[in-house]
C-alpha positions in Angstrom: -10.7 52.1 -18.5 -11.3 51.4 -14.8 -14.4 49.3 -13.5 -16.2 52.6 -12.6 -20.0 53.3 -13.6 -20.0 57.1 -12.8 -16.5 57.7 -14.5 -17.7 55.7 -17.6 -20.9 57.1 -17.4 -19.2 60.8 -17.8 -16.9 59.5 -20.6 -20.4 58.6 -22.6 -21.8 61.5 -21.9 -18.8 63.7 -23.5 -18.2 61.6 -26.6 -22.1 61.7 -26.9 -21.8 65.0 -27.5 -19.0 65.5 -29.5 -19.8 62.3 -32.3 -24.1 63.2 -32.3 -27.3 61.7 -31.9 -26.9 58.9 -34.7 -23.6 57.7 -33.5 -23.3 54.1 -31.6 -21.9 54.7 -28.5 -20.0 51.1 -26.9 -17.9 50.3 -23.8 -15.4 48.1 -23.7 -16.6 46.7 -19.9 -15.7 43.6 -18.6 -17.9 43.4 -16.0 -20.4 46.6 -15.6 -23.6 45.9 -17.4 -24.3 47.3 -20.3 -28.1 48.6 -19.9 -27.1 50.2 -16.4 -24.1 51.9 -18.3 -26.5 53.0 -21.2 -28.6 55.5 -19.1 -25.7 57.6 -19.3 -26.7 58.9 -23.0 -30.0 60.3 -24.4 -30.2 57.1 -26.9 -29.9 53.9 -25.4 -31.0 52.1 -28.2 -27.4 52.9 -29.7 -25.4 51.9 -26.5 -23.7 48.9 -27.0 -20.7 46.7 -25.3 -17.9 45.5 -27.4 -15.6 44.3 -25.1 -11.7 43.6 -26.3 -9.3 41.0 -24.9 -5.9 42.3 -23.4 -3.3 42.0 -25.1 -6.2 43.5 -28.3 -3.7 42.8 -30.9 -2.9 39.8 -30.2 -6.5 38.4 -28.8 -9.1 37.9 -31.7 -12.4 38.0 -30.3 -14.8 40.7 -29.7 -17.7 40.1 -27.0 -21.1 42.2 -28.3 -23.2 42.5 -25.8 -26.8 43.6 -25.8 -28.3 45.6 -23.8 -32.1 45.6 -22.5 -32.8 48.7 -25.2 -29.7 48.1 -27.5 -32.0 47.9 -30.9 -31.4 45.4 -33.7 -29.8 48.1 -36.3 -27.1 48.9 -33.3 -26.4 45.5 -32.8 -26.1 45.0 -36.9 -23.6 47.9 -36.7 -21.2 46.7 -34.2 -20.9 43.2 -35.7 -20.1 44.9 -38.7 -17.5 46.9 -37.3 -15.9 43.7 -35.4 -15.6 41.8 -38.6 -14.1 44.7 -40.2 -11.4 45.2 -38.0 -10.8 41.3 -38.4 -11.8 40.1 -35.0 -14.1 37.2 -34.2 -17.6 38.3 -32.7 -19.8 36.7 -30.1 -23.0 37.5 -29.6 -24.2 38.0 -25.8 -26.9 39.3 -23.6 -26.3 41.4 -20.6 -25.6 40.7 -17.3 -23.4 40.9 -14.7 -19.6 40.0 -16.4 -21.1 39.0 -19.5 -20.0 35.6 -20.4 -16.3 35.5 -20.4 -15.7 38.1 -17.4 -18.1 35.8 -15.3 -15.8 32.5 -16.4 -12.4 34.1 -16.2 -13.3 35.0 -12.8 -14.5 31.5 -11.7 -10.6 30.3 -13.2 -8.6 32.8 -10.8 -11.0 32.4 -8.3 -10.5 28.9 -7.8 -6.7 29.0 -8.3 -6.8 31.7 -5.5 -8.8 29.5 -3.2 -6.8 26.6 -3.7 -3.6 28.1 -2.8 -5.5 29.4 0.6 -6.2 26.3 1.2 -2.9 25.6 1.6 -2.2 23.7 -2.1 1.5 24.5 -2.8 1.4 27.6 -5.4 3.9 25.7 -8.2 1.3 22.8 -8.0 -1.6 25.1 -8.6 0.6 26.8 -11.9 1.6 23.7 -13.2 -1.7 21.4 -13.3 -3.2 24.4 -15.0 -0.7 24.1 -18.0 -1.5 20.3 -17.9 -4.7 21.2 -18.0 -5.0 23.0 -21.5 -4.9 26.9 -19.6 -2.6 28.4 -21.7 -0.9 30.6 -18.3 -1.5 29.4 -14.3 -5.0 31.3 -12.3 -1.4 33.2 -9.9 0.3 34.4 -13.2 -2.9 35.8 -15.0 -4.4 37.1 -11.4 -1.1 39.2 -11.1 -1.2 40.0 -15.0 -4.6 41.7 -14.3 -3.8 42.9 -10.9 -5.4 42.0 -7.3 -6.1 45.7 -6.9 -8.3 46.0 -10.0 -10.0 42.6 -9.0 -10.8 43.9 -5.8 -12.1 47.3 -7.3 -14.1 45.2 -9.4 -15.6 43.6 -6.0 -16.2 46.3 -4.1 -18.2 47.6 -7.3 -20.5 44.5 -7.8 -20.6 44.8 -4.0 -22.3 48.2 -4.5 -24.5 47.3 -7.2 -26.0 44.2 -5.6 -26.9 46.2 -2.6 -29.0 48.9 -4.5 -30.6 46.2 -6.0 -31.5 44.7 -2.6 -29.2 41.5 -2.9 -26.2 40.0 -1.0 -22.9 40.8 -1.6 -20.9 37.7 -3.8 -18.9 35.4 -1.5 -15.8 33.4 -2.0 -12.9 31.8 -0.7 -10.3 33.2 -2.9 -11.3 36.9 -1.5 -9.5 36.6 1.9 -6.2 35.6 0.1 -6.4 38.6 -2.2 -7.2 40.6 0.6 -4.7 39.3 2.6 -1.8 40.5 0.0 -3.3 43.7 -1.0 -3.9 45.3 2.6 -1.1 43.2 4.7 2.0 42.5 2.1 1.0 45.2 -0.3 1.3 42.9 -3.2 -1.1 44.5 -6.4 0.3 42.3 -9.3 2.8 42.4 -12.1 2.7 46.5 -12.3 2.7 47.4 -9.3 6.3 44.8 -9.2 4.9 42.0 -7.4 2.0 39.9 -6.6 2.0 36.2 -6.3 5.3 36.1 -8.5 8.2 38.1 -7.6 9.3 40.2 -10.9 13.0 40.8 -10.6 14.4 43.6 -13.5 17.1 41.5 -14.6 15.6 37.6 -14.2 12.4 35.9 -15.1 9.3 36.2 -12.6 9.2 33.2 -9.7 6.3 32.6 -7.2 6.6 34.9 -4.0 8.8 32.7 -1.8 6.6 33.5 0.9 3.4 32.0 -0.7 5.0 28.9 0.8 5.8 30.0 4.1 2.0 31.7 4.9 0.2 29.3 3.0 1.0 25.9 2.5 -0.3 23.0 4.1 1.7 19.7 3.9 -2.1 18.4 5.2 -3.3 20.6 2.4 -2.6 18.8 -0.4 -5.0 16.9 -3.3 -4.4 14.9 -6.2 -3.1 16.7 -9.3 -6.4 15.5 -10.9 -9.0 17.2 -8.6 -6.5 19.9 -9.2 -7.1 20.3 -12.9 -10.6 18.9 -12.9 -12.0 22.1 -10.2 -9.8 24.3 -13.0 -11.7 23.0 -15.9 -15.0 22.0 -14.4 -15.6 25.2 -12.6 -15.5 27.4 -15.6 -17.3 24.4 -17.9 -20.6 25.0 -15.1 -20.5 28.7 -15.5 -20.3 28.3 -19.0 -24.0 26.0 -18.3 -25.2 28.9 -15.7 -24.7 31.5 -19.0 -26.7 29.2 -21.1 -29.3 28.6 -18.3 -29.7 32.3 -18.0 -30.2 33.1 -21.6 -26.9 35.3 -21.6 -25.1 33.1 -23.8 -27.4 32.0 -27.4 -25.7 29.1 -28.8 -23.5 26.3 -28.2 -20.8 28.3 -31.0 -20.2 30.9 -28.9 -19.6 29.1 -25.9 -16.9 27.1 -27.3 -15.4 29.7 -29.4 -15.6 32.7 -26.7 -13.9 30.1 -24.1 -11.4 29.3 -26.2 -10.5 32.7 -28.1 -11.7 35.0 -25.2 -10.3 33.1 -21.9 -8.0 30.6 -23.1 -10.0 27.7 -22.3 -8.0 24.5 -22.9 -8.4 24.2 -26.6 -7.5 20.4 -26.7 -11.5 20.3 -25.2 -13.4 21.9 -28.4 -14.4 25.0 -25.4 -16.5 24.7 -22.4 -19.4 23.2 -23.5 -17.8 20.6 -25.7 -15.3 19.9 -23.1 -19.1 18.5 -20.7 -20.2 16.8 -24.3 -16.7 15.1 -24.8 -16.3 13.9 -20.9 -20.3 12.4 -21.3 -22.9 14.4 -19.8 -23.9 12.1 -17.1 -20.0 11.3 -16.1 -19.7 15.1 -16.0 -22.7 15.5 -13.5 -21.1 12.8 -11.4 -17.6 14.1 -11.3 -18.7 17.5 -10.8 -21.4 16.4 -7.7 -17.7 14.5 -6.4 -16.2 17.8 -6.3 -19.2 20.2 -4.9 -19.2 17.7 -2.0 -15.3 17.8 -1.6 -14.7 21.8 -2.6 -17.8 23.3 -2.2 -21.3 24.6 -3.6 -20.0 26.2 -6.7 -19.6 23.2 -8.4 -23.1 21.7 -8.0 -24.5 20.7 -11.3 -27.3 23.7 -12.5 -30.8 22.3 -13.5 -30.2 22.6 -17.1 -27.1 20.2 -17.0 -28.8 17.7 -14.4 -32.1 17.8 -16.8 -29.5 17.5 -19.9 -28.0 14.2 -18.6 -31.5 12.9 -17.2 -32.5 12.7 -21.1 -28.9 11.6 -22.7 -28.5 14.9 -24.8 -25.2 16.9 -25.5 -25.0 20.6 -25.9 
């Protein structure tokens, strides 16, 4: 269902009353927190967030996320119902994009930026795949659609500002601006995006993504390439563990892998930090925040991690 709280918030209300009082009531958000959502029904203690992977048949994990007032025997319930419909199930507190909604984002994101900085688009698509990322941050951005991602924006724009906080800032938001409003460009649905979908040949990058955004001055190695790919989701991964949304160390590495399609050759996120050596990590990751910017400065808990030699 679209990223809307009031629409969601009427959908709860009618099944609510159709199913009764005892019945657990769960969204399948990506992004919209759970506890917000669950002052929609009269019992938020059985509101919960079970959040599916696209394509669901194919993708076997389940997010769970707890809400603020989600009680223990909801939370019992819905990992029940997960491992009865054979899907894997993570465990997650709320917040905003939960943990693999918050990491996915930080993967296009960066893919997005890069090409606006004038990267060459194939580059971008083809250091992914070398980097373990099972599709390229263009292919998946189309796959999910620039329009939805931007509705998605506009939505946590909303939200931040009744809670008295700046809007989100980044890079990669001009560029998808720039092809919804000026080239009319959605994604793979709507028949183009970044790729061009021709009915009766496979999908190729937009020719133009060359002509209105490559830089021949633009260019870095194919390393940094990969590296801000992997790197930027792996710290994330440390801000979710920082911030009490994600409990363990398991489902970090098995929600990256199984939810996002983080490079599996690493173990998942967090084994990908403990496998590169914590303190290496740090300095590599310092390297880039100076080069590419803020968001890949090392949080406290990874800094105070490396300080006293311990893995994740």
């Amino acid at each position: 269902m679209f990223e809307d709280r009031e629409l969601k918030a009427k959908v709860s209300r009618a099944a609510q009353q159709v199913v009764g009082s005892e019945a657990v009531i769960a969204s399948n958000t990506s992004t919209l927190p759970i506890t917000g959502l669950a002052t929609a029904v009269p019992n938020p203690d059985k509101f919960i967030g079970l959040h599916f992977f696209s394509p669901v048949e194919k993708m076997p994990l389940v997010e769970i996320i707890k809400g603020a007032q989600t009680s223990d025997e909801t939370l019992a319930r819905g990992f029940d119902f997960v491992l009865q419909i054979n899907k894997t199930p993570i465990v997650v507190n709320d917040s905003r994009g939960f943990f693999t909604s918050r990491v996915f984002g930080t993967f296009t994101n960066e893919g997005i930026a890069m090409l606006g900085e004038g990267i060459a688009a194939p580059m971008i698509e083809t250091e992914a795949r070398k980097a373990g990322m099972p599709v390229g941050p263009l292919a998946i951005s189309d796959e999910v659609s620039l329009s939805l991602m931007s509705h998605i924006r506009r939505q946590t724009a909303k939200d931040l500002q009744a809670e008295g906080k700046p809007p989100i800032e980044h890079p990669a938001f001009a560029v998808i601006d720039l092809l919804l409003n000026e080239y009319q460009r959605p994604g793979k649905a709507a028949g183009g995006g970044f790729y061009d979908y021709p009915a009766n040949g496979q999908k190729h990058l937009w020719p133009q993504l060359r002509t209105r955004f490559y830089r021949a001055d633009g260019q870095i190695s194919p390393q940094d390439v990969r590296d801000r790919l992997l790197f930027v989701q792996a710290i994330e991964t440390v801000r979710c563990v920082e911030e009490g949304v994600l409990q363990s160390t398991a489902d970090a590495n098995i929600g990256s892998i199984f939810g996002i399609g983080f490079a599996a050759w690493s173990g998942g996120a967090l084994q990908f930090i403990n496998q590169y050596g914590v303190q290496d990590f740090v300095a590599r990751a310092q390297y880039l925040a100076e080069q590419y910017g803020e968001r890949f400065r090392p949080p406290t808990l990874l800094l105070e991690k490396a300080r006293q030699g311990q893995l994740f």
